[in-house]
Every structure is written in C-alpha cells, then in structure tokens.
N, C-alpha and C positions, 0 to 999 in steps of 0.2 A: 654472662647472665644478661638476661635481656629487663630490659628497663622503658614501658613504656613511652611513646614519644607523641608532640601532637601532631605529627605525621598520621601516624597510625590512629589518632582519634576522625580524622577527615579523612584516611586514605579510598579513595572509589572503589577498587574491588576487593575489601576488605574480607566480605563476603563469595566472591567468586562471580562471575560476569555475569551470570542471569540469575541472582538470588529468589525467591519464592516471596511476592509482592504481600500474602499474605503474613509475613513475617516481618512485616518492617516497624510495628513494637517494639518485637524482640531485640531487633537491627540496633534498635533507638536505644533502646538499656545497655547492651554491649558496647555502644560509643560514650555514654555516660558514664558505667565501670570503666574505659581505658582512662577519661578526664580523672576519676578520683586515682588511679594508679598512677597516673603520672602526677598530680598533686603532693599525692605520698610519696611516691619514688619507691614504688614497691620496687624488690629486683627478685627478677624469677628465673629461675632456671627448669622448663617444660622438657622432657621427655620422654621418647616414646611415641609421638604425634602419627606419626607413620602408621601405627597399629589400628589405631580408626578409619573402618572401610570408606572409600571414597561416597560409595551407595549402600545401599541396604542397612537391616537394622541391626542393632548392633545393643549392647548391654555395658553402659560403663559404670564398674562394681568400686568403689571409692573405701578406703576408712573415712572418720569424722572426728575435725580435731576440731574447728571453730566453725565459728556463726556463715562466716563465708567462704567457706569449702566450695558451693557451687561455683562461685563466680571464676576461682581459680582455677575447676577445672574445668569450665566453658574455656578456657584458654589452651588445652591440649588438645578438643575439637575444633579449634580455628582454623588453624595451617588448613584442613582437610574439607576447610568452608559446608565443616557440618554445626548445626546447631542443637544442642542439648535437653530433653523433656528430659526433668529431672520432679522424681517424686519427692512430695512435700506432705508435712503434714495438716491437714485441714485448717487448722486453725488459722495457720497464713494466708491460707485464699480466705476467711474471715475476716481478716484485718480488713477496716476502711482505705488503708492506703495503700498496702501492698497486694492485698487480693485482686483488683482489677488488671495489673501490674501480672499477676501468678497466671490467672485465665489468660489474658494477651500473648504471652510465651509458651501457651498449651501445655505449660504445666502439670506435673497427677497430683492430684489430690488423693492425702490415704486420711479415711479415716478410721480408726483402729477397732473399733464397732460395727464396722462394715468395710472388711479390709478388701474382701472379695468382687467389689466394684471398684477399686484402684488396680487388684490385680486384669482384674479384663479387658480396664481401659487402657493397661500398658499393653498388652499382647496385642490388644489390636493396631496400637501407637507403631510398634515391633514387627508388625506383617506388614503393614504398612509401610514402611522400610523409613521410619526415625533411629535416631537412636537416646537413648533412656537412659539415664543416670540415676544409680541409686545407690543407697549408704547401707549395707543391708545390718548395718551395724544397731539400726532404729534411732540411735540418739549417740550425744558427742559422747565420745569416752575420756572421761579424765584421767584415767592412768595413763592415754597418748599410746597407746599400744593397742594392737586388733581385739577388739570383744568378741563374745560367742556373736555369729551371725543367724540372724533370720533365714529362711529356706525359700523366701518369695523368688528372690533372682536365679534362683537355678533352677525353681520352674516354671518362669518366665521364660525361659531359656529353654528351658526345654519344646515349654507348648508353645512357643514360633519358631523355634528353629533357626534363634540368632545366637553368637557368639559371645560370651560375658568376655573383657575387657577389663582386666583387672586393672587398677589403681589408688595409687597414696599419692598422700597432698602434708606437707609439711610445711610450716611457719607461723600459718596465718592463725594459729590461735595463742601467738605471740599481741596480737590485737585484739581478741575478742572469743572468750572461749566462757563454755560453761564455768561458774564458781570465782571468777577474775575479772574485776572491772573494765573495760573497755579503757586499753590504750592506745591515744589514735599515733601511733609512731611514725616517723620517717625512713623508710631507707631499710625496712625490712624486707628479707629473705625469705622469698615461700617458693618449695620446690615440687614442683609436679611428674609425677612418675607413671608415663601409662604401661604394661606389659603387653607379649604378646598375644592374642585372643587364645579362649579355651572355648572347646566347643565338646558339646556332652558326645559321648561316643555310643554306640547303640546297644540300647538296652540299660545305658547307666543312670543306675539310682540319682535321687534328686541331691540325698544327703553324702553321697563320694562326691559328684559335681562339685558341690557346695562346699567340702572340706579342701578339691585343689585349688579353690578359689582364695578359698583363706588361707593358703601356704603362699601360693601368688602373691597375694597382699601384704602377709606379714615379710616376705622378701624383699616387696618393695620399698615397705615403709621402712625396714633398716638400712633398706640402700639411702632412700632419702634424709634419714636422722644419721646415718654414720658419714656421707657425704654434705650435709647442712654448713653453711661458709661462716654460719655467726656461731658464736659462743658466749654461756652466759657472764654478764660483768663483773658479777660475783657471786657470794653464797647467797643472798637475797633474790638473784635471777635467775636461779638452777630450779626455781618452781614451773616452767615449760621443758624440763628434760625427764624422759622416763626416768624410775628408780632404776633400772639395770644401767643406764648411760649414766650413771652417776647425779641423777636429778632428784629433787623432792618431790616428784608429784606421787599420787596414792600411787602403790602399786594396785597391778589387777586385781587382787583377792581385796583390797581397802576397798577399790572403786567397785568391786559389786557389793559389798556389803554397804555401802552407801547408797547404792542405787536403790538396793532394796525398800531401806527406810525411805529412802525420799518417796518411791511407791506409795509405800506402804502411809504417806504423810508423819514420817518420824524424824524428817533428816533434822539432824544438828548443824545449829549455823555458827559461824567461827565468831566469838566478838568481834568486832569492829576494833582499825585500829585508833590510836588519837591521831591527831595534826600533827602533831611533832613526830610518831614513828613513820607517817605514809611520806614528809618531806624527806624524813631522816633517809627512807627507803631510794625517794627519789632521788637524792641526791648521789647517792652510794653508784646506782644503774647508770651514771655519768660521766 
C-alpha cells in the first residue's frame, strides 16, 4: 500500500515535465492534500492507473461513499500526470472559502435547475481533451453500495466521443460520510479501483451504456470492499460495512426510502447519543 511521503509532497515532476502553467492552483491544492495524507498516514492502495489515457478526454464514472472521494481519486489520475474536472454541485462553488478554490481547478458546476449548462460545459471540457470525473450516483449513498445512476455520463459520452472509465473508491467514508460525524482518524485504508474504459458502440442507446457502466462499478466496488485490509473493531464499528458484508448500515431499499423523506423534508433524525455512550463507543473502537 502506498502511504504518502514528504518526498512526494516536493517532488518536481510530480506533475510531468512540462505541466500546463495555467494549472498551478490546482498544482497547489494537490501538494496541500498529499501534506494532510501524510499527516494522517492515510494508506491507499490505487488501482487501475494505467486505464486513464495519457491524452485525450476521457470520463471518470466513480460511486460516492464520503465527503472526499474526489481527492482520492485525483490520486489514480496522477501516475498519468492527468488532472481531474470533476463536477460539483453549485453550492460549493457558492461557499466563500471553497468556491474560489472550485473555479481555480476548472471545476463544473451542476446546478440541478439548470442541469443543461453543466452538461455542455463538460462536453466541451471532453472535446477539449480533459478528463471529467463524475458520481453519477448525484449524492453519497449510505447503504455503501451502487445507487440507481443518473444517465448524464453516458451521454456525455456519448456527444464527445470519450470513453467512461469506470471506478470505486472505498474507505474514506470511514472519516467523513453522510449521517456520521467526522472522524479525523489515523492510518486509514482507502482503496481506489479504476477499470478498464467502456466506450458506447454504435448506435447504443444511452440507457445500455449506462447499465454496463454500473455492472463495471458495482464489480469494482466488491472487488475493493471484499479486498479492503481493515476490519471492523467490533459490533459498534460494523456501521461502515454494507448489510450483505455483514455490516449495519441501511440496506438499499432503507437508504431509498430515506432518501426519499429527507427530499421530501421528512427525514427522521436518530437522538443523539449521551457522553457516556459516544466514550463508551470510543473506547470499545480501541
């Protein structure tokens, strides 16, 4: 497993010998994420790198397990000193802090009331020959398992004429996932899985595309959760393992009907626990 190092946070062709000057933002954030990864001592195990074309555009299709999924897989574009426009949802380019941050890394912005200017500014991102990261999942899934997907990336895919690139990302919402408090842990395990390109064949529909993309992914993502190096510390720490792996989180059919409500502005919140059960908890995970 690779474990960043401060080599690699200074190293000079980090990027590749003639990096694109107008990218050196982006450059700057990437050196800043390997600082907190070596801080933490994340340990990752990336592959697949190979699969991301050295040029041209290219589609990288992800599940969404936690808050920083991007960051981990700008790490399986690296080897290939490609850099990632990955769509977001508007409201982050809104933030005061992190919106200048989102624009400087050319970023897309979706926003969901006008999704049709996020879709044109990737295709042309895509002709252009970047390559584009997206979740087509639209939001984290807490069952930890693939959701029905959105149909944007496979016809994105389609109207440029780049390849989707399927991928899972496991760990990292061991730190920071929807519905669970942000734990800043040391010495966690996030496994990044890219496959090998699919590219639409001709005349195929957007919604066949779309479905071998999510057989792609849901392969991946078992490959990453049945090869995953940690295990939970106990029955208190089985809440990051799908229900079929033996974990507590919702299953798929809980996690839509929750999603629903939460829509819908109906979700139910868990009481809180007291001090004594969250030490009690901590202490157990130890």
């Amino acid at each position: 497993m690779y474990t960043a190092s401060w080599r690699d946070v200074v190293r000079p062709k980090l990027f590749g010998a003639s990096p694109d000057p107008r990218d050196k933002p982006y450059r700057f954030v990437i050196r800043i994420a390997l600082v907190v990864f070596r801080l933490f001592r994340f340990r990752f195990d990336v592959r697949g790198s190979e699969h991301v074309p050295a040029t041209g555009g290219a589609i990288i299709c992800s599940n969404h397990v936690s808050f920083f999924d991007f960051t981990f897989l700008g790490l399986g574009a690296l080897p290939r000193h490609r850099l990632v426009r990955f769509m977001a949802k508007k409201a982050v380019f809104d933030n005061g802090f992190a919106g200048p941050f989102m624009q400087a890394m050319k970023h897309i912005p979706v926003d969901r009331r006008a999704g049709s200017a996020a879709f044109e500014a990737a295709v042309r991102a895509l002709k252009d020959g970047e390559v584009v990261g997206v979740f087509p999942e639209a939001t984290i899934s807490t069952s930890f398992t693939v959701k029905d997907l959105k149909a944007g990336a496979a016809r994105m895919a389609v109207d440029s004429g780049v390849p989707i690139i399927p991928a899972a990302v496991w760990g990292g919402h061991r730190v920071a996932t929807k519905g669970h408090k942000v734990e800043l842990r040391r010495g966690v395990a996030v496994t990044v899985i890219l496959g090998e390109p699919i590219t639409a064949e001709p005349g195929e529909a957007v919604p066949a595309l779309m479905q071998r993309t999510r057989v792609a992914m849901e392969a991946l993502l078992d490959e990453a959760q049945r090869s995953y190096p940690d295990r939970p510390a106990g029955d208190d720490d089985r809440w990051w393992l799908p229900a079929h792996l033996g974990g507590t989180a919702p299953t798929p059919a809980e996690a839509a009907t929750a999603d629903a409500l939460r829509a819908a502005g109906k979700e139910v919140r868990a009481p809180k626990k007291s001090p004594l059960a969250r030490l009690t908890g901590r202490l157990r995970r130890r």
